[in-house]
C-alpha positions as MATLAB code, in Angstrom:
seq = 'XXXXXXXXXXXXXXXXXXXXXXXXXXXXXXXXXXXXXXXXXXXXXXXXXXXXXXXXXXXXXXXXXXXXXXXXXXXXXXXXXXXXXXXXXXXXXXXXXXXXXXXXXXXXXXXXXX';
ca = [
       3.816    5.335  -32.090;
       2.768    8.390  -30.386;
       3.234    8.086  -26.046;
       0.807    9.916  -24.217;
       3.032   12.388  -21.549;
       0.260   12.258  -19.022;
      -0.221    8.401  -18.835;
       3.474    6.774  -18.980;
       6.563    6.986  -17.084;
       9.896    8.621  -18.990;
      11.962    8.544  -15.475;
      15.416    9.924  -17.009;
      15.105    8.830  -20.132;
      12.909   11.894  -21.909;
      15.659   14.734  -21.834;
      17.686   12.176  -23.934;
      15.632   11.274  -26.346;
      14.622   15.347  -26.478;
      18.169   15.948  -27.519;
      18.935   13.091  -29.507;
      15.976   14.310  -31.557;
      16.649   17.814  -31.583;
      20.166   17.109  -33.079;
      19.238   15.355  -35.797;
      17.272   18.232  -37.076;
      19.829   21.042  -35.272;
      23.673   19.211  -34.770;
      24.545   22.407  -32.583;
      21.309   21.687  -30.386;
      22.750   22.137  -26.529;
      20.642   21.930  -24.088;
      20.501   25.171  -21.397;
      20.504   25.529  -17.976;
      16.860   25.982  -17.467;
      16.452   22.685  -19.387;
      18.353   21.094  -16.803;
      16.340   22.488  -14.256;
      13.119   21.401  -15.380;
      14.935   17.327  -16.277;
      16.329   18.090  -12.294;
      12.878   19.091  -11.265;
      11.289   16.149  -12.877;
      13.433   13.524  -11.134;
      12.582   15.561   -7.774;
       8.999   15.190   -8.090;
       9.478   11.668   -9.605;
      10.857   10.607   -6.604;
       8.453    9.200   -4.281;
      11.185    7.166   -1.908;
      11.679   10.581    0.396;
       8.310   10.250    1.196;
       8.431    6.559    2.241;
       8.615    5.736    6.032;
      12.136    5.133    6.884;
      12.559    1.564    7.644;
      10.050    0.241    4.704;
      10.981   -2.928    3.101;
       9.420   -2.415   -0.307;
       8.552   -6.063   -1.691;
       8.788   -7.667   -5.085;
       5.264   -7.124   -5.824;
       4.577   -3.038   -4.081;
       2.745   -3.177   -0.999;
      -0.596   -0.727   -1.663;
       1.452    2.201    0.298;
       3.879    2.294   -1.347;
       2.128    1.915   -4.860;
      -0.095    4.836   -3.805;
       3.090    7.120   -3.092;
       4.093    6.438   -6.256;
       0.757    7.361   -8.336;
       0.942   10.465   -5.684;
       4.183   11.650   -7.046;
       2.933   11.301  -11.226;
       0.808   14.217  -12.151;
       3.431   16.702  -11.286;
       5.868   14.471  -13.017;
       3.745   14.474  -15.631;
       3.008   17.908  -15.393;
       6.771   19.212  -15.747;
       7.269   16.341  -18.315;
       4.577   18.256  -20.674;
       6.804   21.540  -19.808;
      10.140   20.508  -20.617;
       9.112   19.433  -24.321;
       7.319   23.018  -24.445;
      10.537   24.370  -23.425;
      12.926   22.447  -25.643;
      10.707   23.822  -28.801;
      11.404   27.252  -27.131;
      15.121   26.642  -26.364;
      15.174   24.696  -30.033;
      14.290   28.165  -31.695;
      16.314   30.125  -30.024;
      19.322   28.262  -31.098;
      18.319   28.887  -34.872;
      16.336   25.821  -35.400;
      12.738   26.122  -36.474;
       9.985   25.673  -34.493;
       7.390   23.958  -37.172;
       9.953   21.043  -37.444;
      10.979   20.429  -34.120;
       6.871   20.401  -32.993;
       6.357   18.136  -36.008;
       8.561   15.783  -34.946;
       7.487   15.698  -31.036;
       3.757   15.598  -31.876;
       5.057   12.132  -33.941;
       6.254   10.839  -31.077;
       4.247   12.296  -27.613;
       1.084   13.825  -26.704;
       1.622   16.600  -24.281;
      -0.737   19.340  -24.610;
      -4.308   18.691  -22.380;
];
């Protein structure tokens, strides 16, 4: 099933399954710095809690604040979710792998590109 990047959630789970992925095509696949930045970056702009007021009780079922900071936070999410998959086809080829397998496989399983 292919997950659309720009309508679901992959809160520290998509750098993971990026190299799990990428090593079963490449073993020596590491991932670089500047793919930890982006993953870092990500979970920065995922994070919709610093914006909360301090204090907040968030209940069971999200009071309609708090649900709207978190839809606030998404499309850049989203947005640097989209980049770090473009970037780990870069970084991918640059290690030796190629590039028409690696975007084979991710256009299997996510929908980035707008």
């Amino acid at each position: 099933m292919q997950k659309d990047i720009y309508k679901e959630e992959y809160f520290g789970t998509l750098m993971s399954i990026l190299v799990d992925e990428s090593r079963k095509i490449l073993p020596t696949f590491n991932p670089t710095p500047r793919l930890h930045k982006i993953q870092n970056d990500m979970c920065k702009a995922g994070s919709w809690i610093d914006n909360m007021p301090i204090g907040t009780i968030v209940q069971s079922d999200p009071q309609p604040s708090i649900v709207k900071l978190q839809q606030d936070v998404l499309p850049e999410y989203r947005r640097l979710a989209a980049n770090l998959i473009d970037t780990f086809i870069n970084e991918f080829e640059a290690q030796g792998g190629r590039r028409i397998e690696i975007t084979e496989k991710f256009e299997r399983m996510y929908k980035w590109k707008q």
